[in-house]
N, CA, C and O atoms as a GROMACS GRO file, in nm:
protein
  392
    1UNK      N    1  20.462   6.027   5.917
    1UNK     CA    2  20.428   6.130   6.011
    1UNK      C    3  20.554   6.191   6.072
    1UNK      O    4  20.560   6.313   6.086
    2UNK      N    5  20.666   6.101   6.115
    2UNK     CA    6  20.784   6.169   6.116
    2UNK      C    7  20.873   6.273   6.080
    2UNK      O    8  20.915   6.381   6.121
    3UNK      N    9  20.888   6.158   5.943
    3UNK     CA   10  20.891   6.286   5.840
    3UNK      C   11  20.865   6.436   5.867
    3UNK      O   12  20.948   6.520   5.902
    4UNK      N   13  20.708   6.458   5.838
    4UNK     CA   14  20.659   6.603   5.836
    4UNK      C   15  20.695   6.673   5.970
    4UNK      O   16  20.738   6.788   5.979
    5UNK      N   17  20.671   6.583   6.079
    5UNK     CA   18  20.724   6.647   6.188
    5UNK      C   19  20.857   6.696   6.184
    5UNK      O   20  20.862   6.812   6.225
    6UNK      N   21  20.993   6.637   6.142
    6UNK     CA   22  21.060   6.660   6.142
    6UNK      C   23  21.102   6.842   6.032
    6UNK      O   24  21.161   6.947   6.056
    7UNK      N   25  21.036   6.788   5.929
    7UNK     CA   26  21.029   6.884   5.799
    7UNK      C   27  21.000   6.986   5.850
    7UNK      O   28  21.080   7.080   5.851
    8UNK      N   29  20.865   6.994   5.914
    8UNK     CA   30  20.782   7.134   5.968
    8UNK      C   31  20.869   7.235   6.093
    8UNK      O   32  20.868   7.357   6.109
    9UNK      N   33  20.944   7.122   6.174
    9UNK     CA   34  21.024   7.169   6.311
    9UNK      C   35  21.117   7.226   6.230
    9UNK      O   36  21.190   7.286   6.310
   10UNK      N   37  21.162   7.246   6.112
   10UNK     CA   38  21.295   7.343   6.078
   10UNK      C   39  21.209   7.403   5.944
   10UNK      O   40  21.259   7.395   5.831
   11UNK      N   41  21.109   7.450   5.960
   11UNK     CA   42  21.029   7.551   5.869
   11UNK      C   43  20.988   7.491   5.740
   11UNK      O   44  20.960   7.588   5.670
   12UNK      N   45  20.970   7.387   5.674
   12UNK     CA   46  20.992   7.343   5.539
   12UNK      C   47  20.850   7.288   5.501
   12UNK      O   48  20.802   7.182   5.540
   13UNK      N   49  20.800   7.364   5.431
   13UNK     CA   50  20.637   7.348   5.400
   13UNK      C   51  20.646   7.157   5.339
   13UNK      O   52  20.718   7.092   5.263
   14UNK      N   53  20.549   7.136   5.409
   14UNK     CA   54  20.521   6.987   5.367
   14UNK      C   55  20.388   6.950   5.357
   14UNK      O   56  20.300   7.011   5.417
   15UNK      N   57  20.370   6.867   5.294
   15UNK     CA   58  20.251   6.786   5.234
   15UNK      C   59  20.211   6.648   5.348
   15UNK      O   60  20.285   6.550   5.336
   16UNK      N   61  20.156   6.644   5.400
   16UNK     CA   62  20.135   6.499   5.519
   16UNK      C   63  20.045   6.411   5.477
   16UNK      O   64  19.937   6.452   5.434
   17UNK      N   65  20.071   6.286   5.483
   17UNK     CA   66  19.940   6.210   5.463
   17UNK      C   67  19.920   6.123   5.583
   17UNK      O   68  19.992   6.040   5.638
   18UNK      N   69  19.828   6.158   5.600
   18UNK     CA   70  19.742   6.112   5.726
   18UNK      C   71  19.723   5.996   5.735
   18UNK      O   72  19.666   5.967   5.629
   19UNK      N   73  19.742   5.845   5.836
   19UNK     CA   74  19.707   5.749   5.789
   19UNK      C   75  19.697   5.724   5.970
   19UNK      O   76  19.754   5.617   5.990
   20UNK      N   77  19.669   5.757   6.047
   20UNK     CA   78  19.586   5.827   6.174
   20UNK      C   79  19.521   5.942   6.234
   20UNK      O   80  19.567   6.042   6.178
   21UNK      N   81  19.452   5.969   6.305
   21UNK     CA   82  19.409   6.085   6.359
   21UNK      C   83  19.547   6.209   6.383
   21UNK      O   84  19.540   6.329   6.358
   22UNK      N   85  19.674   6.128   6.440
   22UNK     CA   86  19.816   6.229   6.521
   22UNK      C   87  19.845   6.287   6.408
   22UNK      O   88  19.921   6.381   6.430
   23UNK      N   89  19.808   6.269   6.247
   23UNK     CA   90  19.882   6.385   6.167
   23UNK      C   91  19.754   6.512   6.260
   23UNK      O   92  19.758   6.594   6.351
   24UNK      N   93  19.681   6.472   6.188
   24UNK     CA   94  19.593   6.598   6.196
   24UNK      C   95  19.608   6.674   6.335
   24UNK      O   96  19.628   6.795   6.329
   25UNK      N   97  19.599   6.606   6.472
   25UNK     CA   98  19.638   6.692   6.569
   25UNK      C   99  19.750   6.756   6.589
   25UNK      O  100  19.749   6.864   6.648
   26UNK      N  101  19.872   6.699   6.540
   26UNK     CA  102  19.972   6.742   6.548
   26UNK      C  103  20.009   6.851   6.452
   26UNK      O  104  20.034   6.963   6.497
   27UNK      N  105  20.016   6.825   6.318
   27UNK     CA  106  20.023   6.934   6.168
   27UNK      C  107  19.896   7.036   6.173
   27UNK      O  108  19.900   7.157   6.151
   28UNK      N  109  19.783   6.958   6.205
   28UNK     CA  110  19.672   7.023   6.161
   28UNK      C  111  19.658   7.118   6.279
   28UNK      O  112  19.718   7.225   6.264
   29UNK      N  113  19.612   7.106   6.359
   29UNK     CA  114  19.532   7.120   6.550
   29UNK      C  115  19.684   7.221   6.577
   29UNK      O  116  19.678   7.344   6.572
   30UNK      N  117  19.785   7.161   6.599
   30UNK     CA  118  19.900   7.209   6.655
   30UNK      C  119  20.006   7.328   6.619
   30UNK      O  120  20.068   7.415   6.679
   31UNK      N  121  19.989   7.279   6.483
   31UNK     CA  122  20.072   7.363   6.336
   31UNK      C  123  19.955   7.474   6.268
   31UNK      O  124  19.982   7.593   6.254
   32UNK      N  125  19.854   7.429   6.239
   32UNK     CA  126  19.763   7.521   6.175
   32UNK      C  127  19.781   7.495   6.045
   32UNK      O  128  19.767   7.589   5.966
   33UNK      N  129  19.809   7.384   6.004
   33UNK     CA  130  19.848   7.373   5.845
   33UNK      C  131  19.751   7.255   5.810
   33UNK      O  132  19.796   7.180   5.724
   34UNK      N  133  19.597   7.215   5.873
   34UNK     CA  134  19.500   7.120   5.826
   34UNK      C  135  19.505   7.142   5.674
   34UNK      O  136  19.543   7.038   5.620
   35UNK      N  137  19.484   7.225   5.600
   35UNK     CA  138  19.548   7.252   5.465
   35UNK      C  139  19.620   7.147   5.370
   35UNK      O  140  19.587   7.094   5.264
   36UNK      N  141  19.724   7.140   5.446
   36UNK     CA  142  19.828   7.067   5.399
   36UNK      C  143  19.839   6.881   5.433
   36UNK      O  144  19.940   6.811   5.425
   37UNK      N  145  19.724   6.845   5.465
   37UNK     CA  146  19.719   6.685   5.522
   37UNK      C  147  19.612   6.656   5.423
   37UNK      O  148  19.509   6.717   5.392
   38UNK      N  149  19.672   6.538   5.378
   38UNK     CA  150  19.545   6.406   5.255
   38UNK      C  151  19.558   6.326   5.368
   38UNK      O  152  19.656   6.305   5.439
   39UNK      N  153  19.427   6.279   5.374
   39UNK     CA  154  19.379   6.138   5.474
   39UNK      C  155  19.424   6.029   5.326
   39UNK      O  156  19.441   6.061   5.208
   40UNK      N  157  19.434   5.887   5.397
   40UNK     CA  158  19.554   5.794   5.325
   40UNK      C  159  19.410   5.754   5.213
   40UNK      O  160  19.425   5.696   5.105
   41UNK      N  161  19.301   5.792   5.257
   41UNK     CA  162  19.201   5.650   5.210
   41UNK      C  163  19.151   5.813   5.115
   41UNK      O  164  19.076   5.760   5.032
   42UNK      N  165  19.148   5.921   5.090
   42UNK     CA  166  19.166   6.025   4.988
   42UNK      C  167  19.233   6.035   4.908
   42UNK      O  168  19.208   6.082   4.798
   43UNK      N  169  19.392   5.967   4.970
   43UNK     CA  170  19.495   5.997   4.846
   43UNK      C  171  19.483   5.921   4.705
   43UNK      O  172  19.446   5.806   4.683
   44UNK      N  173  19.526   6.022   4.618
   44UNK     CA  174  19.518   5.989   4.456
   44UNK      C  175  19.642   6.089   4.374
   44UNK      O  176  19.671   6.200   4.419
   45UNK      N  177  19.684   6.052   4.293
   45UNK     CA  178  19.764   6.132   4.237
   45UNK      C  179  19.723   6.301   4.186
   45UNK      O  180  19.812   6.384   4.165
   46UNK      N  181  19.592   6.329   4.174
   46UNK     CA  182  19.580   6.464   4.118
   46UNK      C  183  19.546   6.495   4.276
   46UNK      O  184  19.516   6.613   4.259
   47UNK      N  185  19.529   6.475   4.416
   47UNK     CA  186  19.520   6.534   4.561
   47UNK      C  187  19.627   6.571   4.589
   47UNK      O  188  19.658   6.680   4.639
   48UNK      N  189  19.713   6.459   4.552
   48UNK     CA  190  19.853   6.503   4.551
   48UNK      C  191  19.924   6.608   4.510
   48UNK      O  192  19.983   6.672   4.597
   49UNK      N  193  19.936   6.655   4.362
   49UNK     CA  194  19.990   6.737   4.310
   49UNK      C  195  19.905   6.850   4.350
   49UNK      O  196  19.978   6.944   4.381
   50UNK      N  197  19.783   6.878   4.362
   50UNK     CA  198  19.717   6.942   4.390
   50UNK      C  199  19.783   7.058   4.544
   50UNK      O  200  19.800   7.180   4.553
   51UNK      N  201  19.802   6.954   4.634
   51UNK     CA  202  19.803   6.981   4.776
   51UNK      C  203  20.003   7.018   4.774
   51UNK      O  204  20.062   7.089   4.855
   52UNK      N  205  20.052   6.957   4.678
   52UNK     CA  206  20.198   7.048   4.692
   52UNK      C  207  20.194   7.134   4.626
   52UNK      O  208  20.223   7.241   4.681
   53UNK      N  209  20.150   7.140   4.448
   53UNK     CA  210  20.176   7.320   4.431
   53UNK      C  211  20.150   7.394   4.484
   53UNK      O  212  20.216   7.497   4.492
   54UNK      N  213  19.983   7.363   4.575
   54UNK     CA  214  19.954   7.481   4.714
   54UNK      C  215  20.062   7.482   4.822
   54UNK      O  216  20.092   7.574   4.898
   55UNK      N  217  20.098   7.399   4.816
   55UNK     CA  218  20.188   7.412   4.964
   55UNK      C  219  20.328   7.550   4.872
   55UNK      O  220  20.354   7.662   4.916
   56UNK      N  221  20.389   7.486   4.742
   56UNK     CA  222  20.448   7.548   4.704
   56UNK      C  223  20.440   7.703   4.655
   56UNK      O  224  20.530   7.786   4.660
   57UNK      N  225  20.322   7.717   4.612
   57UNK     CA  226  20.280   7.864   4.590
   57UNK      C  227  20.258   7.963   4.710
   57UNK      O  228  20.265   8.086   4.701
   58UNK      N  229  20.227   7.879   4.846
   58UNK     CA  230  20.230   7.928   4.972
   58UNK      C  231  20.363   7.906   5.052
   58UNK      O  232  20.380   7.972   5.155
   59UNK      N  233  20.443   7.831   5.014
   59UNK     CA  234  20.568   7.815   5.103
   59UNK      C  235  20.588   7.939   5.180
   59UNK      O  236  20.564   7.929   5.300
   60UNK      N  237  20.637   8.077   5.126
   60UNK     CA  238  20.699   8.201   5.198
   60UNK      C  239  20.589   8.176   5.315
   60UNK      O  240  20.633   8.114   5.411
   61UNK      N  241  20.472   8.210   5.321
   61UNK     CA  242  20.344   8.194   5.408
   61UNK      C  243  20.399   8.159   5.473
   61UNK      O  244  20.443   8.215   5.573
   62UNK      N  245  20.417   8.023   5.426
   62UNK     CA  246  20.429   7.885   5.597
   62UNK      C  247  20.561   7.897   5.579
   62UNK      O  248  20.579   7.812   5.667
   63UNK      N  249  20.634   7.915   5.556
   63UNK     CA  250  20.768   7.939   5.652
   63UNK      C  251  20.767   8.036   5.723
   63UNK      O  252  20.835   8.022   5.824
   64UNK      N  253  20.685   8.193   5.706
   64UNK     CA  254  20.680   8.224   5.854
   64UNK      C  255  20.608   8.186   5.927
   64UNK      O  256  20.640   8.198   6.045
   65UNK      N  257  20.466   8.117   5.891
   65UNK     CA  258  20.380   8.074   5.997
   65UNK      C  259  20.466   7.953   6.095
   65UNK      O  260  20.414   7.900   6.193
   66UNK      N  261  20.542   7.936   6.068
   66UNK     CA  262  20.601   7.803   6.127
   66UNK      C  263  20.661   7.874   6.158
   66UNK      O  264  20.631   7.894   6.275
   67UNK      N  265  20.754   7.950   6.125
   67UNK     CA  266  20.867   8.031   6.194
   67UNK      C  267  20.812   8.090   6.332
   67UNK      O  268  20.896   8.115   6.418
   68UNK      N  269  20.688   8.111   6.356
   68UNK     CA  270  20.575   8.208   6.442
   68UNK      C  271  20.548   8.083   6.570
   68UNK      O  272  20.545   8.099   6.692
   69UNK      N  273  20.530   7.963   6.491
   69UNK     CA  274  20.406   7.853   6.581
   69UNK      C  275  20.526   7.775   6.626
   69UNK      O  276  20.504   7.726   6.737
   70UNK      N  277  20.679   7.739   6.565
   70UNK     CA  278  20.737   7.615   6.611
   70UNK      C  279  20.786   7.647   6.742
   70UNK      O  280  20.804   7.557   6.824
   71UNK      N  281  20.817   7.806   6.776
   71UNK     CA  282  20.900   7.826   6.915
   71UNK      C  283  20.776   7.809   7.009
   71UNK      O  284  20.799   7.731   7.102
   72UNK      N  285  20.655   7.860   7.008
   72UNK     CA  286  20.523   7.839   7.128
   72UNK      C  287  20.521   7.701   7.101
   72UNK      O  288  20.474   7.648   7.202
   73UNK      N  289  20.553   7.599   6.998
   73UNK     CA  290  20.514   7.477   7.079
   73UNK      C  291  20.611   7.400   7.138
   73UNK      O  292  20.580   7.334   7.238
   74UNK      N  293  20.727   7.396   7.093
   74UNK     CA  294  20.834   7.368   7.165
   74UNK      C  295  20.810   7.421   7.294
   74UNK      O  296  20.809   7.324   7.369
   75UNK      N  297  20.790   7.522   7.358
   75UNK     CA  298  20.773   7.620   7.474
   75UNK      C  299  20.685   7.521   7.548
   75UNK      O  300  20.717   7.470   7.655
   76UNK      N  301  20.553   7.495   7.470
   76UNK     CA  302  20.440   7.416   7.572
   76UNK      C  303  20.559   7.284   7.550
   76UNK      O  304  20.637   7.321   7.638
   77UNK      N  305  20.601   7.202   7.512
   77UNK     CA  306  20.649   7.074   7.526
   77UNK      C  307  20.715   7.088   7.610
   77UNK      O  308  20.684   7.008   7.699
   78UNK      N  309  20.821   7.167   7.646
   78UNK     CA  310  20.939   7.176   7.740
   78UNK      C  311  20.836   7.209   7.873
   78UNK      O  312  20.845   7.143   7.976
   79UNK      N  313  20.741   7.314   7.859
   79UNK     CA  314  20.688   7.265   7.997
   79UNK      C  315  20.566   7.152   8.058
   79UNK      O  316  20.506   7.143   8.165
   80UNK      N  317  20.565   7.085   7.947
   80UNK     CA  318  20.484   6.922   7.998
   80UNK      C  319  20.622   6.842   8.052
   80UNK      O  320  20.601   6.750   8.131
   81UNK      N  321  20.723   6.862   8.024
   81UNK     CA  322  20.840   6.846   8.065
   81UNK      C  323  20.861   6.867   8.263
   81UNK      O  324  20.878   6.811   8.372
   82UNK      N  325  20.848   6.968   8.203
   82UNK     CA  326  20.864   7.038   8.382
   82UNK      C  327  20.784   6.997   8.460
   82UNK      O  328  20.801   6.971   8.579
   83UNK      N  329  20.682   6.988   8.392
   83UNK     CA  330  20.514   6.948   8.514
   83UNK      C  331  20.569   6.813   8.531
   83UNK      O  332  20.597   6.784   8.648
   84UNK      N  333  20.592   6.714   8.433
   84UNK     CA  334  20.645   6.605   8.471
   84UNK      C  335  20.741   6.599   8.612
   84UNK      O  336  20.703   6.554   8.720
   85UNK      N  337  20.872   6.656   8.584
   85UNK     CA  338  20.980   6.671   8.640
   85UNK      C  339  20.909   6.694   8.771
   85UNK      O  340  20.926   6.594   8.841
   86UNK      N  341  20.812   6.815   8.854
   86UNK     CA  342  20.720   6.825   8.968
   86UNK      C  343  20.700   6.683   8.973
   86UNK      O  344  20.776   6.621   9.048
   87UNK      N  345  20.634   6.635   8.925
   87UNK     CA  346  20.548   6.522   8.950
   87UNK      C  347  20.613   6.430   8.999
   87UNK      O  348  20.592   6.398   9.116
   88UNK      N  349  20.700   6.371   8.931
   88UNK     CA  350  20.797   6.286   9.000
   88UNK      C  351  20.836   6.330   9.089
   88UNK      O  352  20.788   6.296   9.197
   89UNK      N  353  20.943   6.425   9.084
   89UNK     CA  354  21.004   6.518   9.209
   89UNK      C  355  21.120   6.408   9.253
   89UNK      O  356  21.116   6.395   9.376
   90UNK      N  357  21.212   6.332   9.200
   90UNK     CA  358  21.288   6.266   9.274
   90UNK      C  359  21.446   6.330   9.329
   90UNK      O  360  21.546   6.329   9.257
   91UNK      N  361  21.444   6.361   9.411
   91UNK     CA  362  21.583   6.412   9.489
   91UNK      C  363  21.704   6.283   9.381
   91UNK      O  364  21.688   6.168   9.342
   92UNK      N  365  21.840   6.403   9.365
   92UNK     CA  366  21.942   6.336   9.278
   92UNK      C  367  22.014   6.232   9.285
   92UNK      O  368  22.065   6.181   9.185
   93UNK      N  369  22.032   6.175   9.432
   93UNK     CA  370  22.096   6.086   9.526
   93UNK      C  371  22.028   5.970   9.502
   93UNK      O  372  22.102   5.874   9.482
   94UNK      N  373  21.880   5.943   9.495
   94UNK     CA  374  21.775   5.838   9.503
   94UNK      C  375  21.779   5.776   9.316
   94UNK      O  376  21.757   5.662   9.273
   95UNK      N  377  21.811   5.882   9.251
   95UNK     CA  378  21.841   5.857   9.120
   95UNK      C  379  21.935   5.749   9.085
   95UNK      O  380  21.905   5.664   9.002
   96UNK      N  381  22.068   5.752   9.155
   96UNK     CA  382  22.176   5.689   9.082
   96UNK      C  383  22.202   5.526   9.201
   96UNK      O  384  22.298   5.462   9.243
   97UNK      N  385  22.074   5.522   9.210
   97UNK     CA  386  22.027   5.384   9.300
   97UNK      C  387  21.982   5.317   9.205
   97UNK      O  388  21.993   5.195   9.217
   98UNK      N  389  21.921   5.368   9.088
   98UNK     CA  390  21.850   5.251   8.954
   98UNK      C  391  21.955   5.208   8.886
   98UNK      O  392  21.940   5.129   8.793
   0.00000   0.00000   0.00000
């Protein structure tokens, strides 16, 4: 799952195999690329090849669709970030006491 995360965050069409629910929310739900995920207990060698020449015959696609979706989600992450940062709220002084 790394992997693809990593792959997808710098545009690079990938193939995921699912072996929890977080591919699918994350690639699928998040990315828009449900498409591109085999659940582990589906996978077989012809799902496989199957699900990369699509990815490959579509690559240009999803490299801009990713090019489109990776900056809005980065955007929402950095501000679950911030809401955090509110939340705590700790003045800088009280910090360098831990």
């Amino acid at each position: 799952m790394h992997a693809t995360i990593a792959s997808t965050s710098m545009f690079v069409p990938t193939v995921g195999i699912a072996y929890s629910h977080k591919m699918h929310g994350i690639i699928g739900e998040m990315l828009g690329l449900e498409d591109y995920i085999i659940d582990l207990e589906d996978l077989n060698h012809e799902i496989l090849i199957e699900k990369v020449m699509e990815a490959w015959k579509n690559r240009e696609r999803i490299v801009e669709h990713l090019k489109k979706t990776i900056p809005r989600v980065k955007e929402r992450a950095l501000k679950n970030g911030e809401a955090l940062k509110e939340v705590i709220h700790f003045p800088r002084k009280s910090l360098s006491s831990f």
